[in-house]
C-alpha atoms as one frame of an Amber mdcrd trajectory, in Angstrom:
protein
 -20.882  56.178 -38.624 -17.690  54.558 -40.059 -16.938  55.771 -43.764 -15.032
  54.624 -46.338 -13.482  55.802 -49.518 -14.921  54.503 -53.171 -12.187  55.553
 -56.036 -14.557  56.301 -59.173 -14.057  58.134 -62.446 -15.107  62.190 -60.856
 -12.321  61.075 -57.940 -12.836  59.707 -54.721 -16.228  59.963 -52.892 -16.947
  58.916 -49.666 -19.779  56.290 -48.704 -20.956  55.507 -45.323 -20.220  52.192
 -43.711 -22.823  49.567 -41.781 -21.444  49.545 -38.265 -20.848  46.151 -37.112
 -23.500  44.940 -34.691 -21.904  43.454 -30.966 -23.518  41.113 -29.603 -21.723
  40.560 -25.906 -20.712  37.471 -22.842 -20.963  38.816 -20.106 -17.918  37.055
 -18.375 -17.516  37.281 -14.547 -14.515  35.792 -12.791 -13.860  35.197  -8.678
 -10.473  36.764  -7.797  -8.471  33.823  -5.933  -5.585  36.271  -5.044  -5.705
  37.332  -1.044  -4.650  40.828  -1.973  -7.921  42.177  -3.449  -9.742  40.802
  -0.761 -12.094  39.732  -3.039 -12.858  43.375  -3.774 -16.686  41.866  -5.614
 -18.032  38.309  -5.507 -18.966  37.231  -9.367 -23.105  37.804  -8.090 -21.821
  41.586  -7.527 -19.504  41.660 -10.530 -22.594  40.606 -12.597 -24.890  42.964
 -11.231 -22.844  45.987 -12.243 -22.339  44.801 -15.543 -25.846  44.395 -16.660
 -26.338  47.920 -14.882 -23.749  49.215 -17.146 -25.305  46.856 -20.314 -28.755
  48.584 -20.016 -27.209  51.626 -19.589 -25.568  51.842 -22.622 -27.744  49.452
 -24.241 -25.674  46.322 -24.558 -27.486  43.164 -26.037 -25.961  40.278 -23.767
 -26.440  36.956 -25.239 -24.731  34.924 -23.091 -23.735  35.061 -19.042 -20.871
  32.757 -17.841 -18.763  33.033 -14.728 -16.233  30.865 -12.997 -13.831  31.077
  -9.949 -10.034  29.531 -11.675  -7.447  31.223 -11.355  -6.246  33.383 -14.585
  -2.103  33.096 -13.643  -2.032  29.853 -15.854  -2.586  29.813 -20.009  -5.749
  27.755 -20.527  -6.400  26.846 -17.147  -9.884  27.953 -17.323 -12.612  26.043
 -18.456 -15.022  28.445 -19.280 -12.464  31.138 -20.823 -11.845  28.485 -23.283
 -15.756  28.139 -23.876 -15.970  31.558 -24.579 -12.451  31.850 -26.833 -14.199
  29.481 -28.818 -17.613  30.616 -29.180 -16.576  33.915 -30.311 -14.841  32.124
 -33.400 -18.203  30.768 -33.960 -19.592  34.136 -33.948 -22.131  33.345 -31.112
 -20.969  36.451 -29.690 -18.108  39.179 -30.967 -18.051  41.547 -27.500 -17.123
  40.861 -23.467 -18.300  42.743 -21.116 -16.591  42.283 -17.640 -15.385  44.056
 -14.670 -11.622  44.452 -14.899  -9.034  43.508 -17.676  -7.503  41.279 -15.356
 -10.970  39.398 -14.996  -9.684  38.072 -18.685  -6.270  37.204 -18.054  -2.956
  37.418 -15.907  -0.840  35.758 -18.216   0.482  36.176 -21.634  -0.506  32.934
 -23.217  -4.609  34.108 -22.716  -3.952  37.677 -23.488  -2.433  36.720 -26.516
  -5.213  34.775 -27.783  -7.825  37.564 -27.208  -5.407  40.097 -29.154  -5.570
  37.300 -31.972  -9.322  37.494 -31.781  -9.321  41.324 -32.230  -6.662  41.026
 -34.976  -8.455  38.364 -36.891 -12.068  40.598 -36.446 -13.843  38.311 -34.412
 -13.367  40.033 -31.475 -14.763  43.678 -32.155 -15.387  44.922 -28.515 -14.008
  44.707 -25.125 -15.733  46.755 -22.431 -15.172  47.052 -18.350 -16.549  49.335
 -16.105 -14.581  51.948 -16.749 -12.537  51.680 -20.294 -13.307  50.141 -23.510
 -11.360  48.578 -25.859 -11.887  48.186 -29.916  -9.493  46.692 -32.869  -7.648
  49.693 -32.632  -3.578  49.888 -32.306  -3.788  52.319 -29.528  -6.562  50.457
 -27.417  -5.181  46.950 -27.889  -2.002  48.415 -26.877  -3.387  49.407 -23.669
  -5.137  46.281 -23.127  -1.734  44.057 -23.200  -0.330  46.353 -20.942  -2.956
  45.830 -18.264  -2.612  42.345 -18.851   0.970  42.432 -18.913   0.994  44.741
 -15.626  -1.595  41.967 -13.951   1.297  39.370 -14.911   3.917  40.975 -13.517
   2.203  41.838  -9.935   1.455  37.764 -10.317   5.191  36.799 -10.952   5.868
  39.307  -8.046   3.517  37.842  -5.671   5.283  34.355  -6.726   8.758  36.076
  -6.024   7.817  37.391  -2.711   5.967  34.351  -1.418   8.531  31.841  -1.974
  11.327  34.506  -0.935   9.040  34.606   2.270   8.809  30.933   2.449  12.692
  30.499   2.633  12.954  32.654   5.412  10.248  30.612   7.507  11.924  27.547
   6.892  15.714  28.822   7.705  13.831  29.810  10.987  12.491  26.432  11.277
   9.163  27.202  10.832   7.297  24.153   8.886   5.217  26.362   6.107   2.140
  23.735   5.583  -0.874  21.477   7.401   0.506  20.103  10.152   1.291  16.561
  10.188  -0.800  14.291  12.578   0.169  14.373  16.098   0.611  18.381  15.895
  -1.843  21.444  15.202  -1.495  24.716  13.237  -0.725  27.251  15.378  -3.907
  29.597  14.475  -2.803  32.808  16.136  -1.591  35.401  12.967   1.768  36.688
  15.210   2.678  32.725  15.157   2.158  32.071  11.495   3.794  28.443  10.204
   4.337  27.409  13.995   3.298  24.029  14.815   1.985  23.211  18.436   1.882
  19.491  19.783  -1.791  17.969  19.816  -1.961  16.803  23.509  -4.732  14.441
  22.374  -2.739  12.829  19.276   0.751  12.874  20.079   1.067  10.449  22.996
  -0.877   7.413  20.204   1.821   9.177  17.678   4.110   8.069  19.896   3.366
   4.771  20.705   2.790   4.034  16.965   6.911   4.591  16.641   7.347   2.775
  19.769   5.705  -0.312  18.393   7.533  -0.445  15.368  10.566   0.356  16.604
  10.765  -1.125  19.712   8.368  -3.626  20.329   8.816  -4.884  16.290   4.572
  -4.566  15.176   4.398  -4.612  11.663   2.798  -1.972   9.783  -0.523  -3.764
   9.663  -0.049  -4.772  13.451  -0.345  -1.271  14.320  -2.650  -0.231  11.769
  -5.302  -2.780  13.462  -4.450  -1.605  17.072  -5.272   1.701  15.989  -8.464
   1.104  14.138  -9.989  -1.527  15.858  -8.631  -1.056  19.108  -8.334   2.048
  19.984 -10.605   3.941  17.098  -8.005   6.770  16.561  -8.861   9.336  14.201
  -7.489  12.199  13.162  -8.138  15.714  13.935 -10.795  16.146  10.699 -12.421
  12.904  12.182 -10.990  10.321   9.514  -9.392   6.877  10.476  -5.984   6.156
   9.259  -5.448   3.614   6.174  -2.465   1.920   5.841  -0.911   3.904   2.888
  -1.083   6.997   5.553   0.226   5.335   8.605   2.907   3.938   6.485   4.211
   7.560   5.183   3.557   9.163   8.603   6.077   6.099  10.007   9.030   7.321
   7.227   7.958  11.404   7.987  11.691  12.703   9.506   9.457  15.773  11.173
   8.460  13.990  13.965  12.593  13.486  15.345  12.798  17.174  14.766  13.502
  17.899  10.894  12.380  18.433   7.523  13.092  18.869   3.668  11.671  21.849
   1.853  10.409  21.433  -1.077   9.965  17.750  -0.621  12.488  15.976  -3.094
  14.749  18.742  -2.965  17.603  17.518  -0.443  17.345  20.679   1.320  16.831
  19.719   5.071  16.227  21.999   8.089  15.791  21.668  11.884  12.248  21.926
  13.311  11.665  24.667  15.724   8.673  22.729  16.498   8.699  19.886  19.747
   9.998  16.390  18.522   7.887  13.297  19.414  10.854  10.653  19.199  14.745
  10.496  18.796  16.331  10.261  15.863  17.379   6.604  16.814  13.683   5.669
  17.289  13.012   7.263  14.065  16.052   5.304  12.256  14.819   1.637  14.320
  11.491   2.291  12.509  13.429   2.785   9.238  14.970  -0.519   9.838  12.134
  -2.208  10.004  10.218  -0.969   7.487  12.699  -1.697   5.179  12.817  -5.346
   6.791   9.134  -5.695   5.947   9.767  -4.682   2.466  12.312  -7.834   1.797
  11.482 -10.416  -0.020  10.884 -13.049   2.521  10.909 -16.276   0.022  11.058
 -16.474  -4.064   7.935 -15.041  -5.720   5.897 -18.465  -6.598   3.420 -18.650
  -9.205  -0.162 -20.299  -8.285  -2.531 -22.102 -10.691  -5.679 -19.542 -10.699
  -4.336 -16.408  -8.773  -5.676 -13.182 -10.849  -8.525 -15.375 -12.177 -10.492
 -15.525  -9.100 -12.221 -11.812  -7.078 -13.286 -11.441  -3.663 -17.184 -12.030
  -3.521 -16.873 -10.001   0.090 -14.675  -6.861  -1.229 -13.741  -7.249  -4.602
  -9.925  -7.868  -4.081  -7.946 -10.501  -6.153  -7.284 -13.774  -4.972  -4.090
 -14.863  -3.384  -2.621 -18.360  -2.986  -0.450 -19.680  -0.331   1.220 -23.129
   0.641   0.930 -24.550   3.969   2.918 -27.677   5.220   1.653 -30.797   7.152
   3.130 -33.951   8.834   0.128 -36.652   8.835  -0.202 -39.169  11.518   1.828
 -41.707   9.911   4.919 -38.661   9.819   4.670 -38.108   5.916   4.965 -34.313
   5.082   1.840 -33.057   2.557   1.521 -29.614   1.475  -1.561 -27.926   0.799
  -2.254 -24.955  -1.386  -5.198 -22.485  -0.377  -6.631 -19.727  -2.092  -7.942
 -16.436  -0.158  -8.362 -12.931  -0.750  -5.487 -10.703  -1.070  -7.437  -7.659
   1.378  -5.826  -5.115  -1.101  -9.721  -3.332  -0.659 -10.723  -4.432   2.713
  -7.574  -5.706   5.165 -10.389  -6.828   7.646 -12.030  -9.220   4.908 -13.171
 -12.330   6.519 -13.917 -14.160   3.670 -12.752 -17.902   4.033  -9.832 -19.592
   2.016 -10.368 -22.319  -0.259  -7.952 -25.381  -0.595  -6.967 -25.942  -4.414
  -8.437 -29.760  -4.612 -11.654 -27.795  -4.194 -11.179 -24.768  -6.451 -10.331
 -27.997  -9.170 -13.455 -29.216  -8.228 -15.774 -26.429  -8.504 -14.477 -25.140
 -11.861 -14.745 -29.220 -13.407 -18.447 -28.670 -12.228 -18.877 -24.694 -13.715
 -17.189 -26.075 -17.249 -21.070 -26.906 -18.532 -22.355 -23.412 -17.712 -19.523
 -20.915 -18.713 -19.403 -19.457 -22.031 -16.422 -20.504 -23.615 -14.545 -18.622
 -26.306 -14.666 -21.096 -28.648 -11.616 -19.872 -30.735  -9.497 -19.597 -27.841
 -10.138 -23.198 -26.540 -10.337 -24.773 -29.679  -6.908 -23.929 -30.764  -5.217
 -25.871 -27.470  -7.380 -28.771 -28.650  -5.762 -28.697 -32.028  -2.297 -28.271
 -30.124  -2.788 -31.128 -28.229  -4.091 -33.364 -31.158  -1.365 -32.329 -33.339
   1.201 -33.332 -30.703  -0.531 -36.495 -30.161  -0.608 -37.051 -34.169   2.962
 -36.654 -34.588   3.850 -38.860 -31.609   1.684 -41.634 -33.304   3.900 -41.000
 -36.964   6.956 -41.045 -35.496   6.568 -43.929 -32.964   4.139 -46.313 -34.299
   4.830 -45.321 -38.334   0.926 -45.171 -38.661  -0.428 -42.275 -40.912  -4.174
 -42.902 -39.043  -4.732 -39.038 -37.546  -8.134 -37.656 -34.848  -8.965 -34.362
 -35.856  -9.843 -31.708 -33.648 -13.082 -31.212 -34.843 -14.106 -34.181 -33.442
 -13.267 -33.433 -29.516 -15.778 -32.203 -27.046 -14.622 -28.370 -26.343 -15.726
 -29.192 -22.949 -14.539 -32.541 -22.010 -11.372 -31.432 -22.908 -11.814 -28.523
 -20.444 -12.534 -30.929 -17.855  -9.589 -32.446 -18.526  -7.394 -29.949 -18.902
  -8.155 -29.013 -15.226  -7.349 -31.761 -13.693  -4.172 -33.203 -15.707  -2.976
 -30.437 -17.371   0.108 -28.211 -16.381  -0.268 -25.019 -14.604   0.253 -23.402
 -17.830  -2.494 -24.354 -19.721  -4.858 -24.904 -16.828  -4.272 -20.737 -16.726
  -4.508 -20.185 -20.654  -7.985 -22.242 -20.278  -9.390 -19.903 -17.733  -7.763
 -16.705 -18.947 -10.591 -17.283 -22.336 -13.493 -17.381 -20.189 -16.009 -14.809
 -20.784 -17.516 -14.808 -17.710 -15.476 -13.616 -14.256 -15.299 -16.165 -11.200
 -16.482 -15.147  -7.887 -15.409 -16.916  -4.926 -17.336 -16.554  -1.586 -17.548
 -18.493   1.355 -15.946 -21.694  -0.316 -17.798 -21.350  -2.837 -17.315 -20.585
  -6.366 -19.876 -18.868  -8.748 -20.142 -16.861 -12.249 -20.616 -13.295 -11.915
 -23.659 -11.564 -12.692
């Protein structure tokens, strides 16, 4: 029993001291480092501990695990659940396997030496030590922890040193790209083998854009609908892949490691094109990237969603010579396939989106506020034209305008402007599917 000493008026006597009762977590963490082999799964970790808890007759009031990795300060979920419970006094003890199971890194370790400092914290105990609020003890605990960080910042050290060597050799240290395979055998570690099944499409795909001019899309068609490639975990290509696979330098024979890094190395691995193929595909990439005309704004893009896929709506201008040789122009609205490139649904010409949206005007909620001020624009304007032309002082007021007549109007003779401002208040979006335009649900 602790004691502690009372100064009175016959000298100092000692008086016993309450020990402080510990209530423990049991905390159980999943090694992710290859070395220990995963030495006990948490299920076994846990199993020993509540041996040990009835054993020395531990009350346990709590039982969390989790499987992050301890190398990084308050990386772990539950850690932090505990760190904090503890300064809520749910629980002022951990049990666990290992010091290590707590932390690897300085930043945790130094918050449980806080918690032993500050007395809320009063026990730490693994299988085999224990540690209290004592100098001695919590000096041994940070250098366990301090030891665990160091064979971590080794293991860092080693790997990348390691690393370096495979890629001076060549060697590409990651998941092959498509086209190739892993070499799985452990004397042929970061080798890549050709896929025989993959490589020859691979190789087309550059062909086509090199050579033969497809566009991106082009191919990426051909090679879902045509030929139903997939990839060695059974996925179909999207464009965003095909597109980075098409500007990937490891299929002409090199590659830069770390990415970003401008430090480039020649493949030991088989190349699947020349380096001229590879640059022709460059070229016309980057020709599908230029700006083919000036960027043209359209009366009710970004105002309109796909009822098939739930893309935005794009507009685009098509040109006409009529019978009697007069060039017309028409303007049609269809989806923009940023969801779905395969979307079928149909376009719209803009004399009917004007149409439909006159004859939605008398069911959509409009924000009254935001309409009614262009009506008082608009009447204002008019007023002043009146004053300063005619002389009269006779005035409309705003008040007195149908919101929605107005609306009407504004649709069909106002400027692009203000046909956009209109819509952009409505509180309900506008669906268009199969020519048709409708209120969302």
């Amino acid at each position: 029993m602790e004691t502690a000493m009372i100064q009175g008026g016959f000298g100092a006597i000692t008086a016993p001291v309450a020990a402080v009762h510990v209530r423990y977590c049991l905390y159980a963490r999943k090694s992710t480092e290859s070395e220990e082999q995963q030495v006990l799964s948490i299920d076994s970790q846990i199993k020993e501990m509540l041996a040990l808890a009835e054993k020395e007759r531990l009350e346990i009031v709590e039982i969390k695990h989790e499987s992050h990795s301890a190398k990084e300060a308050g990386a772990r979920p539950v850690f932090n659940e505990i760190v904090e419970e503890i300064k809520g006094g749910k629980y002022n003890g951990i049990l666990t396997w290992a010091p290590d199971r707590i932390s690897r890194n300085a930043g945790d370790l130094g918050r449980i030496v806080d918690l032993m400092d500050s007395k809320h914290l009063i026990d730490i105990r693994t299988y085999g030590q224990r540690f209290t609020n004592n100098p001695n003890e919590k000096f041994l605990l940070m250098i366990l922890g301090s030891q665990a960080k160091l064979e971590n910042d080794n293991k860092r050290i080693n790997v990348k040193r390691g690393l370096r060597a495979r890629v001076e050799m060549g060697l590409w240290p990651g998941i092959a790209p498509t086209g190739y395979l892993n070499d799985s055998r452990k004397d042929h570690r970061c080798e890549i083998l050709v896929d025989p099944v993959r490589s020859p499409v691979i190789k087309q795909v550059f062909e086509k854009v090199g050579i033969e001019r497809w566009s991106g899309r082009k191919v990426h068609a051909w090679l879902k609908s045509d030929i139903r490639f997939v990839s060695r975990f059974g996925k179909s290509m999207n464009l965003g892949t095909l597109y980075k696979m098409l500007k990937n330098p490891f299929y002409c024979g090199v590659f830069e490691y770390p990415r970003g890094s401008g430090n480039w190395y020649t493949g030991k691995h088989q190349p699947l094109i020349t380096q001229e193929l590879f640059q022709a595909v460059q070229e016309k990439i980057a020709e599908e990237n230029r700006p083919k005309h000036k960027f043209k704004e359209w009366n009710f893009t970004k105002l309109l969603l796909c009822g098939y896929c739930g893309s935005g709506i794009t507009a685009q201008e098509r040109a006409k010579i009529l019978s009697t040789g007069e060039p017309v122009s028409y303007v049609y609205y269809s989806c923009s396939r940023a969801k779905d490139v395969d979307c079928k649904n149909p376009y719209l010409r803009e004399e009917k989106v004007l149409e439909q949206l006159a004859g939605l005007i008398d069911q959509i909620l409009l924000d009254e506020i935001g309409a009614r001020h262009l009506i008082e624009r608009e009447v204002s304007r008019y007023n002043k034209l009146r004053a300063e032309v005619e002389g009269t002082t006779d005035t409309i007021k705003a008040k007195e305008m149908d919101i929605r007549k107005y609306a009407k109007y504004l649709l069909k003779n106002g400027s692009r402007e203000e046909k956009r401002e209109l819509l952009e208040h409505l509180r309900d979006r506008l669906i268009l599917n199969d020519r048709m335009i409708t209120l969302a649900d």
